[in-house]
Structures are given as structure tokens and as C-alpha cells.
C-alpha positions, -999 to +999 in steps of 0.1 A: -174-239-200-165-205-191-140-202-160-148-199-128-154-164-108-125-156-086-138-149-048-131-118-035-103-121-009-109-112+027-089-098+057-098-106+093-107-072+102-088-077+144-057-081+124-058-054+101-071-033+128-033-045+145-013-043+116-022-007+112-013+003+147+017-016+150+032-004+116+022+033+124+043+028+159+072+016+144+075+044+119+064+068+149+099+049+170+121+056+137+108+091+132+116+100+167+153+094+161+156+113+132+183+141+131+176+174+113+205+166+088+185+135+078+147+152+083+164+173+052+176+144+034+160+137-003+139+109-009+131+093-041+090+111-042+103+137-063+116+168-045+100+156-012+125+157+021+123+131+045+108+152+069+078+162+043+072+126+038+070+116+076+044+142+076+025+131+047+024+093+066+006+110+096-017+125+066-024+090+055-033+075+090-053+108+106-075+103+073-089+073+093-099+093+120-111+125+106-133+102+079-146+090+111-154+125+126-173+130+095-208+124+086-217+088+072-222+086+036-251+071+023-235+039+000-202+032-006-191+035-043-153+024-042-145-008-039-111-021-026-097-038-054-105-004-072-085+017-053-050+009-057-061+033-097-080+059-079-051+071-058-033+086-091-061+112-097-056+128-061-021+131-064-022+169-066-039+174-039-019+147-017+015+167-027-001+202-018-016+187+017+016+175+026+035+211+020+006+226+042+009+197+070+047+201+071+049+237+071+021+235+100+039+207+125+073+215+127+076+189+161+073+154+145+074+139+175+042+158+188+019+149+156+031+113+158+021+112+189-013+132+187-026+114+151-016+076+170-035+087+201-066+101+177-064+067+154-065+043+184-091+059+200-117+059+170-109+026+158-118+013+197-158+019+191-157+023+154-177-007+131-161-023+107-192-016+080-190+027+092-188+042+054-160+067+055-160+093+028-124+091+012-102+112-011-103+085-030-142+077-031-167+061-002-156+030+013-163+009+043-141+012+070-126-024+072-119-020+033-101+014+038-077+001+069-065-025+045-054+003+020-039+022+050-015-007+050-003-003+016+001+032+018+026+026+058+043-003+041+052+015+006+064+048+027+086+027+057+103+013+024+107+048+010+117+065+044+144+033+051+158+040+009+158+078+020+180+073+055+206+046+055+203+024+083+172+034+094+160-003+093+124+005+103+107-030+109+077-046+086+045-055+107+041-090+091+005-091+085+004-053+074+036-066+049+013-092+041-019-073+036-001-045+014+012-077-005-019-095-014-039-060-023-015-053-049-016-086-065-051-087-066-053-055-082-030-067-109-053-097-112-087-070-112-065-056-141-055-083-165-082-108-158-070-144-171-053-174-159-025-181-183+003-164-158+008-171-124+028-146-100+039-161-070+050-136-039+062-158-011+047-162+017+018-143+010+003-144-024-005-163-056-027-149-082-030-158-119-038-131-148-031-124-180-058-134-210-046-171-224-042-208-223-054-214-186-033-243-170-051-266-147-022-290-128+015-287-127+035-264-134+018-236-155+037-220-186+039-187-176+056-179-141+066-149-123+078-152-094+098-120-067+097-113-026+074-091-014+091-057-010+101-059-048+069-068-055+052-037-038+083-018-056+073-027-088+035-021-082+042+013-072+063+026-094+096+028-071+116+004-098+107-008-133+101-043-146+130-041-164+154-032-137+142-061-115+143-087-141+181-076-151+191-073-113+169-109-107+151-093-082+121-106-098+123-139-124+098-147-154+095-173-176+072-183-204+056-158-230+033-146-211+054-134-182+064-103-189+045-081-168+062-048-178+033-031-195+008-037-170+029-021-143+028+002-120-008+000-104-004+028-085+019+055-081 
């Protein structure tokens, strides 16, 4: 009997809708403080400052509401679990936007401000199923916010490693959200059931082709928290680095996840 179908995960679309506002105001807080020796400071996105990659954040949000501003596309043809791949061909573009946007909005402070007003205000009469034509591809607009949550979550942790003691705070269900995308793409990736990787409190997904376990515990287990987990998706630290600092632990055969990762960089 061939194995079940996975169901598609889904995300109550009030709480992403949250999520996205709440993460966006704390980075808008941190950003506010933000001296020009630190705006200058390097990051780890390649010769990006800190104050080029608090712009490029604003980018990633006002996409929301300039999709939205947009005509409506005919059909989507992305779907989420896709996405987290299709980022890596805009990458060009993304850097060269972000030069242009910094260069353009020197007052932080103001575009924070203006791009959270501009988001707020769309999202209040926009429908979830509005198709939004994306960088990335067409994708309905419930689908894209949860992306927008990996892409806030993935820069406050570059923008905290980049300023030290910044401590910007994780909205817990945009944390969460960013969390469980990821897996699943690594899931949508190596289809199987013979590995489980467990990120507490917020996902469990099994993959990797093999000897599916059905009770107990299963033979092939990874297992890290979910910032290392959205590090390792991303390409911010290797498999190998996590497993020899036991950030991340793996056991069984099957468990080493180093050549599947990152999912998206």
C-alpha cells in the first residue's frame, strides 16, 4: 500500500495577518535606535551594512502593499511550499533594489514609518484569496504574508548577529510560521518518512526516501530549536557547524541532512 498523501498545512490567516505587523513593529522600534556607527556596521549578507539591510526589510514588507496596488493576476502559479527555491533566482535583482532603496531614504525612521502605515492600511480591506503578482511568481495573498514572515524573522536574526545587544524580539507565531514553512519545504524536497526532524514547539515533519517507521521511536532523528533551524535553512550556518557546536543533534543513518541544506538563501 503506497503511503499516505501529506495534507497541506494551513495558517489561520487573523494570525498571520498579526504576526506580520507585530514583527515589522518591533524591527521598526530597534531600527529607530540605531546609531550611525552601527547603521555602518557589517552584516553577514555579504558586503551589505546594517543600514542597507534595514532598508531592504521595508523592501520585503511594502512588496505587500504595492502587489496590492497592482492589477490582479489572472491564476496563481506559485505555490507556497514552492517558494522558499524561487527566491534564489531574484537574488540579483533583490541586492540592486536594495542599493537603490538605501541610497533613496536616507531617514530610516521616516520609511519605517510610511511602509507600516501603507501595509496596515491595505491589509484592513484586502481578501485573503486577492492574487498578488510577486517577484517570486503569482500567489494568493494569505500564502505570500506567510512568506513575509520568513523573510522579517531570518533578517531580525541577521540585524540582532550584526549589532550586539540589539535583542530585537520574535513575534511567536511569526517565529512559529517562518518555522514550520521551512520544514515543510524540506519535507516538499526529500519526500519520505524514514527521518523525522523535530523543531520544538512548532514543527515535526518526516522526509528523506526509506524505511518508514510507524510507532516509537523512529531510526532516524534530528532534532534543533527553531532559530538554528531557520539558520541552517538559509544558509546563515552549515550542517556541519551545528552538529559539531550541538546546536542541532542527529542520529541514525539517515540523519544527516547536510546535502539537502540550505533551502533558500
Amino acid at each position: 500500500m503506497p503511503p499516505a498523501k501529506k495534507r497541506t498545512r494551513t495558517y489561520d490567516p487573523a494570525k498571520i495577518r498579526a504576526a506580520v505587523l507585530a514583527q515589522f513593529g518591533n524591527v521598526r522600534e530597534a531600527v529607530r535606535t540605531l546609531t550611525p556607527e552601527q547603521l555602518a556596521l557589517p552584516t553577514r549578507l555579504g558586503d551589505w551594512t546594517v543600514r542597507e539591510l534595514a532598508a531592504h526589510l521595508t523592501m520585503a514588507v511594502e512588496s505587500v502593499s504595492r502587489n496590492l496596488d497592482r492589477d490582479e493576476p489572472a491564476k496563481p502559479d506559485l505555490a507556497l511550499l514552492d517558494w522558499p527555491v524561487a527566491t534564489a533566482a531574484r537574488a540579483g535583482d533583490i541586492a540592486e533594489g536594495t542599493r537603490d532603496l538605501t541610497a533613496a531614504h536616507p531617514d530610516l525612521g521616516a520609511l519605517y514609518t510610511r511602509t507600516g502605515e501603507r501595509l496596515t492600511e491595505r491589509l484592513a480591506t484586502a481578501p485573503g484569496t486577492r492574487l498578488l503578482a510577486a517577484r517570486t511568481g503569482t500567489m494568493r495573498l494569505d500564502d505570500y504574508l506567510v512568506t513575509r514572515t520568513v523573510e522579517l524573522v531570518v533578517h531580525t536574526d541577521d540585524l540582532n548577529a550584526a549589532v550586539p545587544g540589539l535583542g530585537i524580539p520574535y513575534d511567536r507565531q511569526a517565529l512559529a510560521a517562518c518555522t514550520r514553512l521551512l520544514a515543510d519545504a524540506l519535507a516538499a524536497k526529500a519526500p519520505g518518512g524514514s527521518t523525522e526532524v523535530r523543531i520544538p514547539p512548532y514543527a515535526v515533519v518526516q522526509c528523506v526516501e526509506g524505511p518508514r517507521h510507524t510507532r516509537g521511536t523512529p531510526p532516524n532523528v534530528v532534532e534543533t530549536d527553531p532559530l538554528t533551524w531557520i539558520r541552517l535553512a538559509t544558509g546563515r550556518i552549515t550542517w556541519q557547524d551545528a552538529v559539531e557546536t550541538a546546536t542541532v543533534s542527529a542520529s541514525g543513518e539517515r540523519a544527516d541532512l547536510g546535502g539537502l541544506l540550505p533551502l533558500m538563501k
